[in-house]
Each structure stands twice: as structure tokens, then as C-alpha cells.
C-alpha positions in Angstrom: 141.4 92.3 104.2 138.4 92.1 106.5 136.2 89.4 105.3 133.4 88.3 108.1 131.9 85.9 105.6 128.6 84.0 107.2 127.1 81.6 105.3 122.9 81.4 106.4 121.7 80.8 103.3 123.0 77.8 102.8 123.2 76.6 106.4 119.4 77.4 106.8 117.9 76.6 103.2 117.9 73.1 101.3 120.0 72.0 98.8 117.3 72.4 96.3 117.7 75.9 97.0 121.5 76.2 96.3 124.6 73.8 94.7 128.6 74.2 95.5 130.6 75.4 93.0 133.9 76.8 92.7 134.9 79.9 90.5 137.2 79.3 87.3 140.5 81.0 86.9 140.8 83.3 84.8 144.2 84.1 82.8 145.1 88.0 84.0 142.7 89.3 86.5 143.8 93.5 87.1 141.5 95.8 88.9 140.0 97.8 86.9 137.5 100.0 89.4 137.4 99.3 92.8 134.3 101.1 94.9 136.4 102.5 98.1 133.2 103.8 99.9 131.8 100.7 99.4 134.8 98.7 100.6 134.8 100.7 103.9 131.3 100.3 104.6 131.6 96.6 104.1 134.6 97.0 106.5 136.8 95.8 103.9 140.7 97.2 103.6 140.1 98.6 100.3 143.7 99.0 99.5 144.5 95.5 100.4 141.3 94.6 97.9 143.2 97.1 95.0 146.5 94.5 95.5 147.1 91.4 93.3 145.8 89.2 95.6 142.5 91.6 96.1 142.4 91.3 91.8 142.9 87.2 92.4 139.6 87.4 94.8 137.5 89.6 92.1 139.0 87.5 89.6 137.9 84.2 90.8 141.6 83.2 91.0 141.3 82.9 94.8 138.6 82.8 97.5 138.4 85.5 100.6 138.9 84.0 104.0 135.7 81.8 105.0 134.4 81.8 101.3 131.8 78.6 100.8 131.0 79.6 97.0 127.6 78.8 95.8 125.4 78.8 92.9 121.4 79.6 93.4 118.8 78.1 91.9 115.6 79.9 91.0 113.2 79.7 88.1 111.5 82.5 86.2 108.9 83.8 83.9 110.7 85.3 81.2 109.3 87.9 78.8 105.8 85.8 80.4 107.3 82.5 79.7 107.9 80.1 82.8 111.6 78.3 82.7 114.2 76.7 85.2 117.1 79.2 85.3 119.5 79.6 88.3 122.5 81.5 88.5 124.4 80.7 85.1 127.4 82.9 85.5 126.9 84.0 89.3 128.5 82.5 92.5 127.8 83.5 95.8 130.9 83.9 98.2 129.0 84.3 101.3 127.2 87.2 103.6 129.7 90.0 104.9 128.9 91.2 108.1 129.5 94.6 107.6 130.4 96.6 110.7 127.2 98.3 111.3 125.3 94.5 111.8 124.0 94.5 107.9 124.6 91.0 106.4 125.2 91.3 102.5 125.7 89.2 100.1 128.9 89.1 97.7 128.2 87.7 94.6 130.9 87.6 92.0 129.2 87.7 88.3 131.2 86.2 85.5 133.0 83.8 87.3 132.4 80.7 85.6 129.5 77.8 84.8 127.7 76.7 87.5 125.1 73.2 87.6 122.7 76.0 85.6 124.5 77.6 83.0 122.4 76.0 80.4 126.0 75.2 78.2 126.5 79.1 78.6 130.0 80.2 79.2 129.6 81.3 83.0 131.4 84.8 81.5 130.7 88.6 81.2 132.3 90.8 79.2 133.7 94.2 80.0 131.2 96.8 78.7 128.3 95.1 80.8 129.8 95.0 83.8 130.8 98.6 83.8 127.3 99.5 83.1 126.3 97.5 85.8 128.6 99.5 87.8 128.1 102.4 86.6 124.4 102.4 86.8 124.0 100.9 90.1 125.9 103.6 91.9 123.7 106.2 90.3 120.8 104.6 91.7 122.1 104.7 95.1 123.3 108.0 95.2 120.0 108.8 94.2 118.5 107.4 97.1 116.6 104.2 95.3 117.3 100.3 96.8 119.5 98.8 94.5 122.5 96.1 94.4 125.8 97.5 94.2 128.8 97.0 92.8 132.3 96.7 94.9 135.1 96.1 91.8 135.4 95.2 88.4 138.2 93.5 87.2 139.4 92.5 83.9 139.9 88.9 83.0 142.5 89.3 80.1 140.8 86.4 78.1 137.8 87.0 75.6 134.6 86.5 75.7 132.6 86.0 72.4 129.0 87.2 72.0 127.9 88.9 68.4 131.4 89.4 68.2 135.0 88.7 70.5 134.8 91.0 73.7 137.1 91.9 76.6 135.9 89.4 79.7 135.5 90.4 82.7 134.0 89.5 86.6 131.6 92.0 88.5 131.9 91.9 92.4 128.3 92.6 93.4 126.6 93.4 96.9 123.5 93.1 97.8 121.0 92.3 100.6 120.6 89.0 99.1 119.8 87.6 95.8 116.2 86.1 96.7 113.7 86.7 94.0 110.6 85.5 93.3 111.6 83.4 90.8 113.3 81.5 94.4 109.6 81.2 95.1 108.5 79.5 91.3 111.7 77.7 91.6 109.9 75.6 95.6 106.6 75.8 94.3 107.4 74.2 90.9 109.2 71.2 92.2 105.6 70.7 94.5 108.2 70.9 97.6 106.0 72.1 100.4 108.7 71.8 103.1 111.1 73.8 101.1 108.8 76.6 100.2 108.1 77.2 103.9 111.8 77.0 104.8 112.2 79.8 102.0 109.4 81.7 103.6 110.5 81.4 106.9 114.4 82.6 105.9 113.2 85.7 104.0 110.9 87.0 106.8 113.8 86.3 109.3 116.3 88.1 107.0 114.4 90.8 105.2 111.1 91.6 107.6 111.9 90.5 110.6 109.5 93.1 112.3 106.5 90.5 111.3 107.2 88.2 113.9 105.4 85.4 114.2 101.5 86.3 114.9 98.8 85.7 112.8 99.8 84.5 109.1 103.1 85.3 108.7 103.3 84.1 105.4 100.6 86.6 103.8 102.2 89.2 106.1 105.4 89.0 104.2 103.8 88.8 101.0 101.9 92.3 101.7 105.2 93.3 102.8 107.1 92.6 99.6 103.8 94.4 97.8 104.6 97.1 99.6 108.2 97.7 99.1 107.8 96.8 95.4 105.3 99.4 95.2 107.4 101.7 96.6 110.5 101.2 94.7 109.0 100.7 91.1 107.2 103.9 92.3 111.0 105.8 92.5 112.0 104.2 89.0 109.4 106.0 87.1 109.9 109.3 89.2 113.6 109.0 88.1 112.9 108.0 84.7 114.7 105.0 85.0 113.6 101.9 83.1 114.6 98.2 84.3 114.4 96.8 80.9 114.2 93.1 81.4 111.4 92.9 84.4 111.5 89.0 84.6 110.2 87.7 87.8 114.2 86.3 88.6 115.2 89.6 88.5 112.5 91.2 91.2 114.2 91.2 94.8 112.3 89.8 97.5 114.4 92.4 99.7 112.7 95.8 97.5 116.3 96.4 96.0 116.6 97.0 91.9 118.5 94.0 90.8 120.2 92.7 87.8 121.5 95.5 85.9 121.1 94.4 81.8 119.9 96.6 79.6 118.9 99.8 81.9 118.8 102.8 80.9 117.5 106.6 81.9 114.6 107.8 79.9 116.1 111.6 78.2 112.6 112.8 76.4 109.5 111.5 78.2 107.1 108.8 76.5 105.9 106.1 78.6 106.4 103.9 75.4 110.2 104.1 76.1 111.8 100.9 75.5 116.1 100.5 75.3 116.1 96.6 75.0 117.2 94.8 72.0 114.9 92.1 73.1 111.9 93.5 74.1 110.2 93.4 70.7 106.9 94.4 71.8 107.8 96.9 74.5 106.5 94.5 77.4 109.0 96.5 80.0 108.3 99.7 78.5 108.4 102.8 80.9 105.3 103.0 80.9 104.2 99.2 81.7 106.5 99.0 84.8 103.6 99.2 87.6 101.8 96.5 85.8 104.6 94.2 85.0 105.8 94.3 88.7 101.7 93.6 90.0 102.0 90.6 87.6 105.1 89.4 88.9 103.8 90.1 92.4 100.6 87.9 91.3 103.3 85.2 90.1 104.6 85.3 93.7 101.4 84.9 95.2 100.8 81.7 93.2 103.9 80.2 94.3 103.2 81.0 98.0 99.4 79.9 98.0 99.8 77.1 99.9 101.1 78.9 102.7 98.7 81.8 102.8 95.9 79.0 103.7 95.3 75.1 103.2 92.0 76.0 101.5 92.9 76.9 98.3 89.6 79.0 98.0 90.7 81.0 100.9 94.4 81.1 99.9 93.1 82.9 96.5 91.2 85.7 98.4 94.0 86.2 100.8 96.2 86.7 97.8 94.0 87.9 95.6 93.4 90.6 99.0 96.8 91.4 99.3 97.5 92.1 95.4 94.5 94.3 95.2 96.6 96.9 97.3 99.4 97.2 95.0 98.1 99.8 92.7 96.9 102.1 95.2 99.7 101.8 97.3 101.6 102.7 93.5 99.6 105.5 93.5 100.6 106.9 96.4 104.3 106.7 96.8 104.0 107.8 92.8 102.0 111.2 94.1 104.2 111.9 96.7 107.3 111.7 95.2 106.0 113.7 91.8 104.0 115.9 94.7 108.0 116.8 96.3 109.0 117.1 92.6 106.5 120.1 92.1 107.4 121.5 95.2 103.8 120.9 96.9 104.1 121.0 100.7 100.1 119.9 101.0 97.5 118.0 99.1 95.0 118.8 97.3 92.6 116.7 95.0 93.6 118.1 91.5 97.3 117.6 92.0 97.1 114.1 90.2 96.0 116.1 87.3 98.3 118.9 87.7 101.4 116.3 87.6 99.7 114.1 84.6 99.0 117.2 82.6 102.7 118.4 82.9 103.7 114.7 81.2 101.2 115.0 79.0 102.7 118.7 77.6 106.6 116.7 77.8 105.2 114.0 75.4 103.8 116.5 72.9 106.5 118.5 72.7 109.4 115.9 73.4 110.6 117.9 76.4 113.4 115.8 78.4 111.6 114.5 81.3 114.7 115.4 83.3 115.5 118.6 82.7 112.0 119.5 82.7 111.5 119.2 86.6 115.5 120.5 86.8 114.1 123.9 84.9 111.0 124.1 87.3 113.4 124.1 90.0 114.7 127.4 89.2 111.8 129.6 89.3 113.7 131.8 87.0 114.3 129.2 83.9 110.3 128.2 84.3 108.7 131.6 83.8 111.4 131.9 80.9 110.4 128.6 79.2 106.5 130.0 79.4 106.7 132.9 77.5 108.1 130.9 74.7 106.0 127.8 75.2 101.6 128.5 75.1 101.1 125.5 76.0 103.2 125.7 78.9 102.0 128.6 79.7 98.9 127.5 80.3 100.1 124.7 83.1 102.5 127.4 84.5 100.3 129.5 85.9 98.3 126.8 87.0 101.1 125.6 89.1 102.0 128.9 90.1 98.7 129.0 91.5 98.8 125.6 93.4 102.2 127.3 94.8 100.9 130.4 96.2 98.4 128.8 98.2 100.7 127.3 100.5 101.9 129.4 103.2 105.6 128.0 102.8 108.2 130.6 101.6 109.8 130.2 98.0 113.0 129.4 99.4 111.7 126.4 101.2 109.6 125.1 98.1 112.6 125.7 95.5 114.9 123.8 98.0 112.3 120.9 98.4 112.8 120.5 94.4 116.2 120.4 94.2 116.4 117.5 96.8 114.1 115.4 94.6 114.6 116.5 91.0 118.2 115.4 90.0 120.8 117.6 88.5 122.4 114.5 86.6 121.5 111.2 85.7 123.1 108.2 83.5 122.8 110.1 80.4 122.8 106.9 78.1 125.6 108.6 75.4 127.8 109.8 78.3 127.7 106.1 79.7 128.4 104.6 76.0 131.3 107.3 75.9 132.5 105.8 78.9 132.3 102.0 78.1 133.7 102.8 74.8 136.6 104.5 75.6 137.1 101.6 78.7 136.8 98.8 76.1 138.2 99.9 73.0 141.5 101.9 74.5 141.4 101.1 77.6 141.0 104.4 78.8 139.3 104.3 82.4 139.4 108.4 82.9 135.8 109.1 81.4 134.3 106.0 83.8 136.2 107.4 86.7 134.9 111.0 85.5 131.4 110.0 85.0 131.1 107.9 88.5 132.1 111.0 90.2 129.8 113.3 88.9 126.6 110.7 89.2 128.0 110.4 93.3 126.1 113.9 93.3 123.1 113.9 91.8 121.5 116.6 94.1 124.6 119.0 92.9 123.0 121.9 91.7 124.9 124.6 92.0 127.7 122.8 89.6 126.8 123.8 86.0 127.7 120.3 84.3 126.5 120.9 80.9 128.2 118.2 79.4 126.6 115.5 81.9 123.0 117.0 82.0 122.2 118.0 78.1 120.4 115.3 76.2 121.8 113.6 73.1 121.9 115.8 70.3 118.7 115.2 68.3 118.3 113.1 65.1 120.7 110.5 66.1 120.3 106.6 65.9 118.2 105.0 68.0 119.7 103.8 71.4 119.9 100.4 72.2 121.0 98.3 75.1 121.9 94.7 75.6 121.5 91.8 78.1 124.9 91.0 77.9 124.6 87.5 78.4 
């Protein structure tokens, strides 16, 4: 099939960083969507992978040649709250060498308890894991760091959760699957050996342009601030909201991780929140910036004592580093909404241009979206200000940002429509989907969906059906852990 499985994580690390653990059978295990592009770039035979004994692998029926499954370990601040977690219903096959060098991790989610599942059932049910899926593929065809997923395979046993669900195991890839909770996880078992090791393995794997000068240790950690910036920065130019920003679920590597209850923001208001959970709106939107800072500053507490042996000093080196994250926001933020507005150059009001434009899509609902689709068609914009005053207003304020640059229309009108999506996750098109998957087992509007979110740049396809908004008045939307 084309497994090159290497195992460094668990050759290189301490057992208190990892424990073995076999998968658990499941009854029927049948592919139910297998990622071919994926499969190919991992070097994988991707209809060997779509046989029975490529469904027995997925399944957890079977292990891939050179498999050494693992479970992880890891703590967490959760919703705030510090706790031991580890992966519950995760197990870690091994690193593929894929054939361009890249070493990524397969990861098969639902496959059983592991030495952490807290008495949880180890399982996942259906619906999640095509969300998972289905969202994570989005992301990367929109350009943003993120897991991915190679196959989903039904288990043909239930699962029960509020109520009896189809099971089923997610395959996921990713560069690896160290968070910062890895970090709480050393630091709070006072193992100063460990941490270091950890550290040490991260920068080798992840940044290994740091070398070894200087203080590697608070290099890396202004490295991760910086690649956290940066992608958190692409989440809210997307509209995309995480939804359960616990520190075990930020990715020491700057990929989005841990796909729960996700979603794609339709009318703009930074208050946005999807989660069942999230009560008080703690991963809002709007609060994503923060929340990832404070978990950044949660990292930096873990890693103190390797910053410095002075804890004084260790403090202003973190405290140093973490300053840097909201600028550093700030700019990756401006120049992304900058591309989005089609501004070739800076100027000093442009902050306000950009913030006065959300500020007019929160009055009036507008769908954040479509909003910055319609301003990429010159046509639809001057349209949309004759019938809107207050829109008007910004409009030719823009226009006059516009025709200060020397740049031709064409070139401005095609910078937008490389950075403002035709299509995202529309959260009703993706409950369509998982509906019609779990309840009929009907995989034609997943299948349908995943092709048209492999093109999210795709605008000369009219796809009215993927890109309207949910019709208004209807229930509130919801999403859900799954666990």
C-alpha cells in the first residue's frame, strides 16, 4: 500500500510523553470516503487503501506495515480550567514519510480506549467525523494550516451519545499532534528532563531553521507566537471560528487542529458562537486573538524554566516574547483584509477603512462572506450602494483608496478574487450533507459538497445553492463536540 511508517516520537521522547496501545476491532468496518489526493501525496496506493483490507486499517481491524500504535499524553486548560487529558479515543500509527521528505503523522480517531480515556468509550460517531472531514479539507483548499483527513470509515456498531449513533473511525494527518497542552502535561509532572527532551524534539521537527545558537528554547517559543499569530489571523479573515480553543487543541506546528464544533461565520458579529458548550461565548469569533495569546502565555509558563534558570529573567523573556503577539496579529490581520479590499499599498487609514466596513456588516447583518465576494465584482458593489446609504458612504471611500493606486482594475479585481472565497462550509449545506450520510446513508451530497469546497477560489462557477446563506428566521445553529 505504501506505508514508510517511522516512529521518532516515541523513539526520541519519554514514556511519560506517550503509552502503547492497540486499536479495538470494530464489527463491519466499509469505506465510506477515502481522500485520493491525499493518499497520493502521502505516497499511498489509494486504491489498495479503498480494498477490504485498506477498510480493516481505517477500521482498526488491522495495522499498516511498521505500525507501533500509540496513545499521547498531554494535559489542558479547558474552557480555563487546568486537567490531565491525553488522547481518549486517538491512536497514533506512526509518521509517513511522504515522498516529498515531509514526515506526518497518521492518527486514527475513534479507534478505541487508550490508558486516558477517562472510562470514555474510545469511539466517534459518524456525523462528527464527516464534519471533521469535511471541514478540514475546506480549510486547506483555502490555503490555512490545518490537519487533514485521509478516510472515514464506518464501524457498523453504535455509538451512544444523547441518543444511539452510527460509529465510526477518522484517519487523520497531520504534521504532528504536539500541543501545548504536551508542554502543561512535562511541566506539571515538575519533569525538567522531559520538558527539555519535548523542546528539543519540536524545534528539530517543526523549526529546525533555529539551530542551536543563543536560547533555543525562547527562539521556538517566539516562533510558535508567530505562526499562531499568523494562522488565527487567517481564521478570522475566513470567518472561520474554532469553537473549543482549549490549549490541547493549539498545534505546536501552526496547523488548526481538532475539528469539534467548527463552523463558518454566514452574517458577521464578532459575538458569533456555534458551540453547545460555550455558554458564555469564551471562543466567540471575536475572542479568538485573545484566547490564542492566553494559551500562548500558558505555554510560556510551562516552558519557563527553559527560557532562563532565573525565574525573574525567565518571566521577562516570556513575558518579551508574548508582548509581540498582538502586533504581529495585527499585521498578518491587515494584510490579508488589505488583499481582501484589493489595496496594492498602505496607507495609515486603511485599518479604519477595513473596521468600518464590519462595522456597516454588523448593523445591517450583511453575510460577512458574500460581502467581500460582492466587492469583488465591481459591478455588484456600485449596485449594492445605491440601495444601501450607509454603504454608500464607505463605497466611495474605498473607491477613493482604489483610484490612488496606479494598478489597473483588472489587476486589483483579480487580487480579490484570490483572497475572498467563492464558497465556504455553509453550516446548512454541511448539516444536509451529514444528515443525508447518517440517516439514509446517502454519501452523494458529502461527495458533492467536498467537490465544490476543493475550489474555493472558483468564481466564474455561479453555485447559488453552495454560496447563499441560510434562509432567514430559522433556528439557531448549533454544533457539538462530539465526544
Amino acid at each position: 500500500m505504501g506505508w514508510r511508517l517511522a516512529h521518532t516520537y516515541a523513539e526520541q521522547l519519554p514514556g511519560l510523553f506517550h503509552s502503547p496501545v492497540s486499536p479495538t476491532p470494530v464489527r463491519h468496518p466499509q469505506v465510506v470516503v477515502l481522500n485520493a489526493p491525499l493518499a497520493e501525496t502521502l505516497g499511498l496506493d489509494a486504491d489498495a487503501l479503498s480494498s477490504d483490507e485498506g477498510a480493516a486499517i481505517f477500521g482498526g481491524n488491522a495495522l499498516p506495515d511498521g505500525a507501533r500504535p500509540i496513545a499521547q499524553a498531554y494535559a489542558g486548560h479547558q474552557f480555563g480550567h487546568f486537567a490531565t487529558l491525553g488522547d481518549g479515543r486517538a491512536i497514533l500509527l506512526g509518521e509517513q514519510i511522504a515522498p516529498d521528505g515531509r514526515r506526518l503523522d497518521i492518527q486514527l480517531k475513534g479507534a478505541g480506549p487508550t490508558p486516558y480515556s477517562r472510562r470514555g468509550d474510545g469511539r466517534a460517531a459518524l456525523g462528527a467525523m464527516l464534519r471533521e472531514l469535511i471541514i478540514s479539507e475546506a480549510m486547506h483548499a483555502l490555503g490555512i494550516p490545518t490537519s487533514r483527513s485521509l478516510a472515514v470509515v464506518s464501524t457498523g456498531e453504535p455509538v451512544y451519545r444523547e441518543r444511539t449513533l452510527a460509529g465510526a473511525v477518522l484517519t487523520r494527518v497531520a504534521a504532528s499532534h504536539i500541543r501545548v497542552g504536551t508542554f502543561e502535561w512535562a511541566a506539571a509532572h515538575r519533569d525538567h528532563a522531559a520538558l527539555a527532551a519535548l523542546a528539543d524534539y519540536t524545534r528539530r521537527r517543526h523549526y529546525p531553521g533555529i539551530g542551536d545558537a543563543g536560547r533555543p528554547h525562547l527562539a521556538l517559543f517566539d516562533a510558535v507566537v508567530e505562526r499562531q499569530a499568523a494562522l488565527v489571523a487567517r481564521w478570522q479573515l475566513v470567518g472561520f471560528i474554532h469553537g473549543v480553543m482549549n490549549t490541547d487543541n493549539m498545534a505546536l506546528s501552526g496547523e488548526t487542529i481538532d475539528y469539534g464544533p467548527c463552523a463558518f461565520m454566514d452574517a458577521y458579529d464578532p459575538a458569533t458562537v456555534f458551540s453547545s458548550i460555550d455558554h458564555n461565548g469564551r471562543y466567540a469569533y471575536g475572542n479568538q486573538p485573545a484566547i490564542a495569546q492566553w494559551n500562548l502565555a500558558r505555554l510560556a509558563e510551562a516552558m519557563l524554566p527553559l527560557f532562563d534558570p532565573r525565574q525573574e529573567t525567565a518571566i521577562e523573556l516570556a513575558t518579551s516574547a508574548m508582548d509581540r503577539f498582538a502586533s504581529l496579529f495585527h499585521r498578518h490581520w491587515m494584510d490579508g483584509m488589505r488583499a481582501k479590499l484589493g489595496l496594492l499599498a498602505e496607507e495609515a487609514d486603511d485599518g479604519a477603512l477595513a473596521n468600518d466596513l464590519l462595522e456597516w456588516m454588523q448593523r445591517s447583518g450583511a453575510d460577512y462572506t458574500n460581502t467581500f465576494r460582492m466587492l469583488s465584482r465591481p459591478g455588484d458593489a456600485g449596485q449594492a450602494a445605491v440601495r444601501d446609504a450607509a454603504f454608500a458612504a464607505w463605497h466611495t471611500r474605498w473607491r477613493s483608496r482604489l483610484q490612488r493606486q496606479p494598478q489597473p482594475e483588472a489587476e486589483v479585481v483579480a487580487r480579490m478574487g484570490a483572497h475572498n472565497p467563492a464558497v465556504i462550509p455553509r453550516n446548512h449545506k454541511v448539516e444536509e450533507a451529514l444528515a443525508a450520510a447518517t440517516e439514509a446513508g446517502d454519501m452523494s451530497a458529502t461527495a458533492r459538497l467536498l467537490e465544490v469546497l476543493a475550489s474555493p477560489w472558483d468564481h466564474e462557477r455561479d453555485r447559488p445553492a453552495f454560496s447563499s446563506p441560510p434562509v432567514p428566521g430559522g433556528p439557531a445553529y448549533q454544533t457539538f463536540c462530539g465526544t
